[in-house]
KOLVEXVEX-668656 format. One record per residue: residue in one letter; chain; y, x, z of N, C-alpha, C, O in turn. Coordinates in Angstrom, 3 decimals. Layout:
BEGIN
{residu->A chaine->A n_y->Y n_x->X n_z->Z ca_y->Y ca_x->X ca_z->Z c_y->Y c_x->X c_z->Z o_y->Y o_x->X o_z->Z}
...
***
This chain:
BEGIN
{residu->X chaine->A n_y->-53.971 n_x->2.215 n_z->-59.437 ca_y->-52.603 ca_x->2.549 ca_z->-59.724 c_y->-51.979 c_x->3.144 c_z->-58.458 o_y->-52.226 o_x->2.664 o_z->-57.352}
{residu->X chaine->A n_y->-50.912 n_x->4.525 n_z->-58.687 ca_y->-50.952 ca_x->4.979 ca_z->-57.423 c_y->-48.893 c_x->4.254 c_z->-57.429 o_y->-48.344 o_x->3.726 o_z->-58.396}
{residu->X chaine->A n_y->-48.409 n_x->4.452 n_z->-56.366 ca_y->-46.986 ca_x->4.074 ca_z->-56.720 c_y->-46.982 c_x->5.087 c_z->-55.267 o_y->-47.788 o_x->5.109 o_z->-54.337}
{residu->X chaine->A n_y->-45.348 n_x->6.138 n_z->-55.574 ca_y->-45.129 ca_x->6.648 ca_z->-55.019 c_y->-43.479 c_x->6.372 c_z->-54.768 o_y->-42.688 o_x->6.119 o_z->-55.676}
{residu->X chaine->A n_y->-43.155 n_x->6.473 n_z->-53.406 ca_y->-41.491 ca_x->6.028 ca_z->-53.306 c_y->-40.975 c_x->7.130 c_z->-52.051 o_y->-41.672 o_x->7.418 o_z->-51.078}
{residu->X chaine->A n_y->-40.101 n_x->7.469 n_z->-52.221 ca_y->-39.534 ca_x->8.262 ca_z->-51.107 c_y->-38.434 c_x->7.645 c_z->-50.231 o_y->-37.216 o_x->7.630 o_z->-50.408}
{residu->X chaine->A n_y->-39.145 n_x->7.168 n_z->-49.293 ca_y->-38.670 ca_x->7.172 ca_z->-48.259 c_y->-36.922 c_x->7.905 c_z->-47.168 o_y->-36.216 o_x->7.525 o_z->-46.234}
{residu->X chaine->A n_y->-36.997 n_x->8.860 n_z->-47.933 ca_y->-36.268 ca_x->9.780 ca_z->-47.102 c_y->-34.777 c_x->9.186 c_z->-46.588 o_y->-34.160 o_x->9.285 o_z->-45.528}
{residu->X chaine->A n_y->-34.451 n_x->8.371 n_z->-48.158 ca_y->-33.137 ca_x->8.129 ca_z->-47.777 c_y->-33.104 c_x->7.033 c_z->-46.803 o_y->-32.288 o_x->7.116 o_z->-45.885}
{residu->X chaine->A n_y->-34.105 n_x->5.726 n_z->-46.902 ca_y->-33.903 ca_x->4.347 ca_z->-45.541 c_y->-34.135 c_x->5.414 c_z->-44.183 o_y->-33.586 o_x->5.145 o_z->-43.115}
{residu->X chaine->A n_y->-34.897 n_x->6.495 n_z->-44.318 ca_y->-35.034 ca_x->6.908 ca_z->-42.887 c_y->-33.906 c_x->7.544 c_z->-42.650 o_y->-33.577 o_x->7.460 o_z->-41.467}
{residu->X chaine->A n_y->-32.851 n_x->8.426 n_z->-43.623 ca_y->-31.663 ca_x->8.867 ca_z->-42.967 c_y->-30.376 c_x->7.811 c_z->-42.959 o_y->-29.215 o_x->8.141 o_z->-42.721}
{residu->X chaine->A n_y->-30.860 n_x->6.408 n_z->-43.285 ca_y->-29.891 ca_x->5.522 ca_z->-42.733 c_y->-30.532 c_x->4.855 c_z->-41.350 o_y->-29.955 o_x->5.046 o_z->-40.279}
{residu->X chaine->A n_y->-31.392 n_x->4.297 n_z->-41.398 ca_y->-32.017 ca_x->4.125 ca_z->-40.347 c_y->-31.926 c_x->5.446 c_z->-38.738 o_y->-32.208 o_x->4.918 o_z->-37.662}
{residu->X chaine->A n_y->-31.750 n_x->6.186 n_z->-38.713 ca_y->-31.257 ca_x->6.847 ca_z->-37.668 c_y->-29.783 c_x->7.090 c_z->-37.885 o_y->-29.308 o_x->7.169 o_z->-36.752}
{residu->X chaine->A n_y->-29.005 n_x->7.219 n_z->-38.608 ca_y->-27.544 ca_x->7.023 ca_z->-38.971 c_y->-27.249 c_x->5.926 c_z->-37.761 o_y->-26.461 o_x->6.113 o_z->-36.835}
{residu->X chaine->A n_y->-28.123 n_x->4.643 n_z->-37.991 ca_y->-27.794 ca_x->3.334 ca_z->-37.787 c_y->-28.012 c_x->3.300 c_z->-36.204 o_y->-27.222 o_x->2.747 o_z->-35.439}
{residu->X chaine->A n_y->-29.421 n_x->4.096 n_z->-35.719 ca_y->-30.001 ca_x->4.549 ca_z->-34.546 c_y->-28.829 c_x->5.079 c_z->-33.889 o_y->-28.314 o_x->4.264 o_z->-33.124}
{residu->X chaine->A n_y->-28.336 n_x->6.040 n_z->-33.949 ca_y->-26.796 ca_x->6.799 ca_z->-34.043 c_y->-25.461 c_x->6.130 c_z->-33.203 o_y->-24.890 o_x->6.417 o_z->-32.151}
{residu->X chaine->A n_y->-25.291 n_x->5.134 n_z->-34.196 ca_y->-24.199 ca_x->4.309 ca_z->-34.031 c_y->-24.259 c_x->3.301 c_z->-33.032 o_y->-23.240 o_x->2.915 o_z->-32.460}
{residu->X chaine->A n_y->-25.730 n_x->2.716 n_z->-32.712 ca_y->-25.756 ca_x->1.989 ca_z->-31.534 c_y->-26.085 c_x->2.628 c_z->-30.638 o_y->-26.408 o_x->1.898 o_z->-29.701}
{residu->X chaine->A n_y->-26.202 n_x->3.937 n_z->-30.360 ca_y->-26.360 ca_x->4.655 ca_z->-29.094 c_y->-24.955 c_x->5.312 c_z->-28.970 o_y->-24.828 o_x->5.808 o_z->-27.851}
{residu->X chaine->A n_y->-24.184 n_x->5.427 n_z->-29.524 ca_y->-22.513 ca_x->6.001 ca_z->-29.306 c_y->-22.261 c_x->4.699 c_z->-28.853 o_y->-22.193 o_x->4.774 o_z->-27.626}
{residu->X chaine->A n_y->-22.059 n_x->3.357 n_z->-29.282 ca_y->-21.860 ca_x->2.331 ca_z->-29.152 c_y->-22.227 c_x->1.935 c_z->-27.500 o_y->-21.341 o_x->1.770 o_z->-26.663}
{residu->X chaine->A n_y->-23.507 n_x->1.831 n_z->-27.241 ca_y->-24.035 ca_x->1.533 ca_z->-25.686 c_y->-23.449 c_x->2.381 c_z->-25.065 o_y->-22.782 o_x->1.942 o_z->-24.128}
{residu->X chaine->A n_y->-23.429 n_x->3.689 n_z->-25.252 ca_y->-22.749 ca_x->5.065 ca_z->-24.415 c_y->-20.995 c_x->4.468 c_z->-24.187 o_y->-20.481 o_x->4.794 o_z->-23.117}
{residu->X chaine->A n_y->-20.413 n_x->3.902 n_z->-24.850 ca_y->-19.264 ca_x->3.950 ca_z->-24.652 c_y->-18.548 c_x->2.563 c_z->-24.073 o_y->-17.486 o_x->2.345 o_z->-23.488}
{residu->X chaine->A n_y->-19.482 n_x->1.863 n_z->-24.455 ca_y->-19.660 ca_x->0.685 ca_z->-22.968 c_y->-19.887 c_x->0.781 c_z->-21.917 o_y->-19.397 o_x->0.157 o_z->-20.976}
{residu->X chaine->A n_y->-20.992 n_x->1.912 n_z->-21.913 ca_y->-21.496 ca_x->2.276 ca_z->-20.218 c_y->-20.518 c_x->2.464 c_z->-19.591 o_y->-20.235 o_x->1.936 o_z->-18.515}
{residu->X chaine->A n_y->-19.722 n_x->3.450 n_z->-20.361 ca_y->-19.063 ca_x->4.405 ca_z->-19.500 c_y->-17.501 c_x->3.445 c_z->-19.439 o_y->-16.499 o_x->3.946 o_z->-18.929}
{residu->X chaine->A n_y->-17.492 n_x->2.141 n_z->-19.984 ca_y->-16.530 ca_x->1.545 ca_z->-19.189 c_y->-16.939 c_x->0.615 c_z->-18.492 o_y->-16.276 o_x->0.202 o_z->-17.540}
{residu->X chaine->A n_y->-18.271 n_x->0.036 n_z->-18.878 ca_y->-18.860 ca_x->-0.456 ca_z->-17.169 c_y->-18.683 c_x->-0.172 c_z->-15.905 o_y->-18.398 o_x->-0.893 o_z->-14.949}
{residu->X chaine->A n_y->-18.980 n_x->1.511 n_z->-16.040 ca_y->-18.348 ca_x->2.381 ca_z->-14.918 c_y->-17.119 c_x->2.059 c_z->-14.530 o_y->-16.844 o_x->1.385 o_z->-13.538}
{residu->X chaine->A n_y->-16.450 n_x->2.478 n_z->-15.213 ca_y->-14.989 ca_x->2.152 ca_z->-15.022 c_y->-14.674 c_x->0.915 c_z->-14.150 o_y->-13.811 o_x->1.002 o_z->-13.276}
{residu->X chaine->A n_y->-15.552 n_x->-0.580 n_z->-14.430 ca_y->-14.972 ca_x->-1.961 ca_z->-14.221 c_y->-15.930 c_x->-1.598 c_z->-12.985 o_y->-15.621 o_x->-2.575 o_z->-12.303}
{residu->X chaine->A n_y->-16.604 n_x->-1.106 n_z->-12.413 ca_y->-17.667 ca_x->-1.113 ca_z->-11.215 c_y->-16.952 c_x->-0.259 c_z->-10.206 o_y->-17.183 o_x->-0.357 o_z->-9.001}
{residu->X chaine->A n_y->-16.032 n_x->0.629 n_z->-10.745 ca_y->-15.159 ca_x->1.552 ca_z->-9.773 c_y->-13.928 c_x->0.517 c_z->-8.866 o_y->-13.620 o_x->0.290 o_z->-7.696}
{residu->X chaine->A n_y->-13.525 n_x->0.120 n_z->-10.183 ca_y->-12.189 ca_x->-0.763 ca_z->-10.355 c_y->-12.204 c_x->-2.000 c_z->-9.723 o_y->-11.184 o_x->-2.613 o_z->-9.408}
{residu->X chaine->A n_y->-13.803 n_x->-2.532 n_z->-9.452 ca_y->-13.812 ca_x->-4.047 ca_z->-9.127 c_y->-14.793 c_x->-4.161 c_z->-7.801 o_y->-15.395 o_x->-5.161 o_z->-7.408}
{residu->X chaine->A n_y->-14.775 n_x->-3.107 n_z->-7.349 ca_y->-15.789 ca_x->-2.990 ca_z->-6.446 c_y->-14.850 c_x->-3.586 c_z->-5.062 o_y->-13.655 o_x->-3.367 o_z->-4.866}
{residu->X chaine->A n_y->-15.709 n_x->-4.329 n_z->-4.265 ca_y->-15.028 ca_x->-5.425 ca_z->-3.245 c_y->-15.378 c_x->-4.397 c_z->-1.710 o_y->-14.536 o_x->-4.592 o_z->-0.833}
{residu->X chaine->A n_y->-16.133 n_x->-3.704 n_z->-1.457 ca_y->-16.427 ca_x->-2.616 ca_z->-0.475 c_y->-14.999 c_x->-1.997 c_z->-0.019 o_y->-13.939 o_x->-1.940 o_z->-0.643}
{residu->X chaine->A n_y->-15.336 n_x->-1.549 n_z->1.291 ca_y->-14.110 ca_x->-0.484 ca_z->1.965 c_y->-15.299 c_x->1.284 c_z->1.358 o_y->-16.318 o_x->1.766 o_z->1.852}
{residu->X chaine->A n_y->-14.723 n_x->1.566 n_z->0.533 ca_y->-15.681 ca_x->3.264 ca_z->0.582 c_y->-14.406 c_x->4.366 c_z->1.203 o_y->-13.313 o_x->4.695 o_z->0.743}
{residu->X chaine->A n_y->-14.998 n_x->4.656 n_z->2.210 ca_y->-14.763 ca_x->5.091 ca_z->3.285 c_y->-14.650 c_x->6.826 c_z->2.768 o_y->-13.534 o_x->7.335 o_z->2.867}
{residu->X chaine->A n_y->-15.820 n_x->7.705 n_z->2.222 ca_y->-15.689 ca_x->8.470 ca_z->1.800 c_y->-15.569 c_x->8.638 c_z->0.332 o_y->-15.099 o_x->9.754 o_z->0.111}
{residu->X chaine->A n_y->-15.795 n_x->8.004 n_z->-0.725 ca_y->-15.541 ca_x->8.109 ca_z->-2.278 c_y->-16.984 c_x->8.098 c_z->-2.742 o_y->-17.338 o_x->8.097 o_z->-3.921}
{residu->X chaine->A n_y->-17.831 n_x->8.089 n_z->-1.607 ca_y->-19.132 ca_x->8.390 ca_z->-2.642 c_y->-19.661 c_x->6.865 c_z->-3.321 o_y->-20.300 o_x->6.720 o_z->-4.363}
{residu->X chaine->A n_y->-19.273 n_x->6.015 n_z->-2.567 ca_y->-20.322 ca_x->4.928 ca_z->-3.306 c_y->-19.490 c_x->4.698 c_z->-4.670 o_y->-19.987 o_x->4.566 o_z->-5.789}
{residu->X chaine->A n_y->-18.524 n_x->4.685 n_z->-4.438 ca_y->-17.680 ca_x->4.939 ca_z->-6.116 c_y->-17.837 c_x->6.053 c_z->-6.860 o_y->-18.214 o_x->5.915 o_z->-8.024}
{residu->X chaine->A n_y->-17.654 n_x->6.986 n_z->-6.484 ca_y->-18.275 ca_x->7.854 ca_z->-7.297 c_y->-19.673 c_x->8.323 c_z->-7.774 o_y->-19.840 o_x->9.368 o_z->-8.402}
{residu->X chaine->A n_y->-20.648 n_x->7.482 n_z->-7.432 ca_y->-21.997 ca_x->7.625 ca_z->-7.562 c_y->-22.620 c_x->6.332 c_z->-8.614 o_y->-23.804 o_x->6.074 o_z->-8.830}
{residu->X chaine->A n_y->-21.521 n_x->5.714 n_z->-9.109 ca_y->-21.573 ca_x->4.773 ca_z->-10.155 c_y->-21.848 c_x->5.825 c_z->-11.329 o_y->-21.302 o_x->6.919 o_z->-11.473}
{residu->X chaine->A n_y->-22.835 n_x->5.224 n_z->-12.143 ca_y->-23.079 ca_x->6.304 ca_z->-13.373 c_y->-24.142 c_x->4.949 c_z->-14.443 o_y->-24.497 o_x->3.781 o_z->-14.284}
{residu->X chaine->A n_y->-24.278 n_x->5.929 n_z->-15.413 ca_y->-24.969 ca_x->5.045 ca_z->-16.396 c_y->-26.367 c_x->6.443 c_z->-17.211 o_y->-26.368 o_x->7.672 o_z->-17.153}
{residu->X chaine->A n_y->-27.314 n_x->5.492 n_z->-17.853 ca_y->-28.557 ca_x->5.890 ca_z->-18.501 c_y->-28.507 c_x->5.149 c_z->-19.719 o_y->-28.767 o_x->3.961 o_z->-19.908}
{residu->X chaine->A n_y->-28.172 n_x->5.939 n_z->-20.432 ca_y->-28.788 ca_x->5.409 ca_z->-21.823 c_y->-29.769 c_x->6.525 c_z->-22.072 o_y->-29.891 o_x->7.725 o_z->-21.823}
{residu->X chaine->A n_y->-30.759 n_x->5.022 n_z->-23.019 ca_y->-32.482 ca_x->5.598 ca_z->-23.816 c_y->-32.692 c_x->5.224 c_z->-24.821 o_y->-31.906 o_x->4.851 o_z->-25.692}
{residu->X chaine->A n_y->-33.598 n_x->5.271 n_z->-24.819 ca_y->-34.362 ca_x->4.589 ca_z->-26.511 c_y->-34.981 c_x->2.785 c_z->-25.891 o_y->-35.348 o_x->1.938 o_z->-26.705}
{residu->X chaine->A n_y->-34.972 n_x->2.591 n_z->-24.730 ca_y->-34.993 ca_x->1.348 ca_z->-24.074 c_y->-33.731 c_x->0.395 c_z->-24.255 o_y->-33.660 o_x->-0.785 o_z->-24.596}
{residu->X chaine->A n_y->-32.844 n_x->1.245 n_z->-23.937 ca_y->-30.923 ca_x->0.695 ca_z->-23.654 c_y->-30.472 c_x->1.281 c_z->-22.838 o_y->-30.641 o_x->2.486 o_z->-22.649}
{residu->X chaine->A n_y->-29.600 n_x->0.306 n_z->-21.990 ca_y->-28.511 ca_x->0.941 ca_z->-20.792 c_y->-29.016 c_x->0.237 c_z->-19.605 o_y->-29.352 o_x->-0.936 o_z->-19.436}
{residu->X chaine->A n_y->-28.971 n_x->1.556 n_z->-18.598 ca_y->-28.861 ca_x->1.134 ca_z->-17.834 c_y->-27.990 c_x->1.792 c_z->-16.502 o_y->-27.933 o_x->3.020 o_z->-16.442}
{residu->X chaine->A n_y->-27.299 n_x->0.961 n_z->-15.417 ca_y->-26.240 ca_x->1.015 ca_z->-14.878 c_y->-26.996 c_x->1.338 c_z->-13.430 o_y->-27.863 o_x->0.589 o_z->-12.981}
{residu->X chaine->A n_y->-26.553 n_x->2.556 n_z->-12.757 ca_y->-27.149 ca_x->3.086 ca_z->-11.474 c_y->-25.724 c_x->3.489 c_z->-10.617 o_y->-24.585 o_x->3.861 o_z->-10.899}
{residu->X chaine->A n_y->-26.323 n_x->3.254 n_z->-9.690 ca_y->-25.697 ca_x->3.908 ca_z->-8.097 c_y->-26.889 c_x->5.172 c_z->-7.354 o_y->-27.970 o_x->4.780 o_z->-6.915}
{residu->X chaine->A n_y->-26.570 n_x->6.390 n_z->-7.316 ca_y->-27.330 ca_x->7.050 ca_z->-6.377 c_y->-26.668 c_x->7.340 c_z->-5.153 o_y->-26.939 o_x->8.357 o_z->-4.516}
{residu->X chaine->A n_y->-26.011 n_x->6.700 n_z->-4.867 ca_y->-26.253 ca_x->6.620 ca_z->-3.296 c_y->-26.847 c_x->5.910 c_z->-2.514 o_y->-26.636 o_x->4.699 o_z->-2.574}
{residu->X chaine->A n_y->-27.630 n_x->6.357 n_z->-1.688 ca_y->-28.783 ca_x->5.731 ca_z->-1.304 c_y->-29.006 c_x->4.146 c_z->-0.829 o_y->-29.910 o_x->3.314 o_z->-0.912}
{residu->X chaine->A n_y->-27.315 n_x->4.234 n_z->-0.145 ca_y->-27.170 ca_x->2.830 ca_z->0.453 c_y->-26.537 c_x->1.682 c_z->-0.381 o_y->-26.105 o_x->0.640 o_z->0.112}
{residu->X chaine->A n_y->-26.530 n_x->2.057 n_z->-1.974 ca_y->-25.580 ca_x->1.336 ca_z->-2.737 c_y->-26.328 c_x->-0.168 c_z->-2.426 o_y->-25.632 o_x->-0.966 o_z->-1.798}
{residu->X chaine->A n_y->-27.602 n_x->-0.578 n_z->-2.794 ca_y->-28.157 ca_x->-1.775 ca_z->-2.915 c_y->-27.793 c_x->-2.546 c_z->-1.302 o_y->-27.471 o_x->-3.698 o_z->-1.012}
{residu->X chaine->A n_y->-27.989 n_x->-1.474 n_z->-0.578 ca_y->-27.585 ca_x->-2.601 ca_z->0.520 c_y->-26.429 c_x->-2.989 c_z->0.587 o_y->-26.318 o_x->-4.045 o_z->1.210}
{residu->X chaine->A n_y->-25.342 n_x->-2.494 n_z->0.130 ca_y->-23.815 ca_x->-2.688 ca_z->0.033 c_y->-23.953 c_x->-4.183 c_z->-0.751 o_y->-23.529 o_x->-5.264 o_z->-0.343}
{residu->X chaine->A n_y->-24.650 n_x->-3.912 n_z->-1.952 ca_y->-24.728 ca_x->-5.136 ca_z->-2.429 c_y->-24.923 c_x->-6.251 c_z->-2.007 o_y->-24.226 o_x->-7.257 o_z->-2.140}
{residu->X chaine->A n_y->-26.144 n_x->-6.070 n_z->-1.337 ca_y->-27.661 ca_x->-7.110 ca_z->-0.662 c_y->-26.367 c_x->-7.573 c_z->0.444 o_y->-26.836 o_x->-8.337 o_z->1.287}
{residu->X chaine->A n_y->-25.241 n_x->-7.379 n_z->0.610 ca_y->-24.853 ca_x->-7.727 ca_z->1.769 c_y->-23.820 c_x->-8.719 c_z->1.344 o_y->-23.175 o_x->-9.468 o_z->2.078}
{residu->X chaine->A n_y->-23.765 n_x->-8.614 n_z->0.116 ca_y->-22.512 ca_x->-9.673 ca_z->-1.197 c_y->-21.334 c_x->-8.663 c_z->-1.513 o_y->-20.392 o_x->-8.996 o_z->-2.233}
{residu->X chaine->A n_y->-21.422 n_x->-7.586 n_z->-1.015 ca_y->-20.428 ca_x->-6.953 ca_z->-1.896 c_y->-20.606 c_x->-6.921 c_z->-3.229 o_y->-21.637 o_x->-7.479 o_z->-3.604}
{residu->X chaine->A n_y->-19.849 n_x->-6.387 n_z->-4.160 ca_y->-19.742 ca_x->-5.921 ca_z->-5.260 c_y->-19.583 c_x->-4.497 c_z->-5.675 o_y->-18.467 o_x->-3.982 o_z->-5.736}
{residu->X chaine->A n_y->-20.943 n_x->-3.694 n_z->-6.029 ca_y->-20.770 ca_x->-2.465 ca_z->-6.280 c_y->-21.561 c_x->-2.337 c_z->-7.711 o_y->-21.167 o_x->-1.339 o_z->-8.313}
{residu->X chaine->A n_y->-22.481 n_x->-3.006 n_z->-8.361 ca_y->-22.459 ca_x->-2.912 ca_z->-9.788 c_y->-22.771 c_x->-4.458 c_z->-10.741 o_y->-23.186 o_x->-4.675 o_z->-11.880}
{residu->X chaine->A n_y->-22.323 n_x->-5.337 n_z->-9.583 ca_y->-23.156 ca_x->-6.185 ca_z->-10.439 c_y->-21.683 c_x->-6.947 c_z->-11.343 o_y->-22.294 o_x->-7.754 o_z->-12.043}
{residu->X chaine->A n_y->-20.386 n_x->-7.113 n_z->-11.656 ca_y->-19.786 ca_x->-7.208 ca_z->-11.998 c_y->-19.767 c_x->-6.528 c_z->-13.293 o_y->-19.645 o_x->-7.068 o_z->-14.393}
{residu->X chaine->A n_y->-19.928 n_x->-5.024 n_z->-12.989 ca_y->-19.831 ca_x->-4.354 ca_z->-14.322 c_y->-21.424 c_x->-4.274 c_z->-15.237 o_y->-21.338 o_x->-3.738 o_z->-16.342}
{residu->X chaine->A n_y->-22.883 n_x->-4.802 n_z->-14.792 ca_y->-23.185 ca_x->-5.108 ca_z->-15.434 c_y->-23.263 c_x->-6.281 c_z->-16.498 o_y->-23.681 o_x->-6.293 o_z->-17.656}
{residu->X chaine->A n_y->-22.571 n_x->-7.516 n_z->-15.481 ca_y->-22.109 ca_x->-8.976 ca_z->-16.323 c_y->-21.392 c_x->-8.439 c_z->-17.858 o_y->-21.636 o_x->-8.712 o_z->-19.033}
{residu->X chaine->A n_y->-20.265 n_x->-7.428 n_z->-17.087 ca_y->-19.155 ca_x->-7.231 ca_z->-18.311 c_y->-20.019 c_x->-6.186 c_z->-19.213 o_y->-19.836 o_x->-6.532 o_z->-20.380}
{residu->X chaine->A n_y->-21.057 n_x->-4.826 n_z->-19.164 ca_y->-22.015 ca_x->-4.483 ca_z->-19.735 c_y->-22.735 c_x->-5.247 c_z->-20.852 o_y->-22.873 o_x->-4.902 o_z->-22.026}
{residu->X chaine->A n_y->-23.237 n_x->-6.544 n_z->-20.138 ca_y->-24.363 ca_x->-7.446 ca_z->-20.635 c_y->-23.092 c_x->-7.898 c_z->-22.070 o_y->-23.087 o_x->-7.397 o_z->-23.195}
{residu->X chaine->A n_y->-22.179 n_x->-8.916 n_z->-21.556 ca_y->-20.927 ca_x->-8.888 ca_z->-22.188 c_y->-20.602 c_x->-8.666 c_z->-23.865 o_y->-20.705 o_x->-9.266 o_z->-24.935}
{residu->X chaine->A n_y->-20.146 n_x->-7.396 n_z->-23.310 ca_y->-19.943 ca_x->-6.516 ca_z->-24.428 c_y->-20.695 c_x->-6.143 c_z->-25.331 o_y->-20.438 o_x->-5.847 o_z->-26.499}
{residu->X chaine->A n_y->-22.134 n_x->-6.165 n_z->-24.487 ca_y->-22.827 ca_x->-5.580 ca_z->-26.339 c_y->-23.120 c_x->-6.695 c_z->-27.014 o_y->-23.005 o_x->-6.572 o_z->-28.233}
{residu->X chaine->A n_y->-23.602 n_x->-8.178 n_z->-26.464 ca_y->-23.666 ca_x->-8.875 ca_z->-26.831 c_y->-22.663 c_x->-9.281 c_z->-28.301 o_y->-23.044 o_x->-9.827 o_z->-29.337}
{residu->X chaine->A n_y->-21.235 n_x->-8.774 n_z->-27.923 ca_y->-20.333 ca_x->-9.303 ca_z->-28.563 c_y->-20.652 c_x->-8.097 c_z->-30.148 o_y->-20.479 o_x->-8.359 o_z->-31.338}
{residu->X chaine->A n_y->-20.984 n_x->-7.244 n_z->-29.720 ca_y->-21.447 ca_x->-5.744 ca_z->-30.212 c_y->-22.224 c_x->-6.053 c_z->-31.092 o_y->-21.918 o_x->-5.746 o_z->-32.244}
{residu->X chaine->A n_y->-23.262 n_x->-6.638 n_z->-30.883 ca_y->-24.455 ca_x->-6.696 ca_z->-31.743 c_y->-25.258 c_x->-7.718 c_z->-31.758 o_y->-26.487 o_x->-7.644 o_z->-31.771}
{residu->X chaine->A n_y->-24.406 n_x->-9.012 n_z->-31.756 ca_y->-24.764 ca_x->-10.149 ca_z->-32.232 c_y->-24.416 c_x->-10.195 c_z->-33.829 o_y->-24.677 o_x->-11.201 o_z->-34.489}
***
């Protein structure tokens, strides 16, 4: 017996759905950013370590970067340059997609 079913439509909800939690992570990131600019405990002297706060979303998740070179040591030293806004990151989606 053969049984044939089409698929097409769970797969165009299923990326619909794909969709919505990547607008979703994207728009957390980008106020992670925001709370990592805003809450950062450092003297930045020239604007870059604040302005070098940025975010990666994938098909993995989010994730929250500094490219300036010296951001981690800013940290490593007890400042606060992203780890606040990943708490509030972690946070939020939780609340998101529990």
């Amino acid at each position: 017996m053969d049984i044939n079913f089409d698929f097409s439509e769970i797969e165009r909800e299923i990326e619909e759905y794909e969709k919505k939690v990547r607008k979703q992570m994207e728009k957390r990131a980008k106020e992670a950013v925001e709370v990592a600019k805003e809450t950062g405990t450092y003297r930045d002297v020239t604007g870059r370590l604040r302005a070098s706060n940025d975010y990666v979303v994938d098909d993995d998740g989010v994730s929250l970067v500094n490219t300036a070179p010296y951001a981690k040591d800013v940290e490593a030293r007890g400042e606060v340059v992203l780890s606040s806004a990943a708490l509030y990151l972690e946070k939020k989606l939780k609340e998101d997609f529990e």
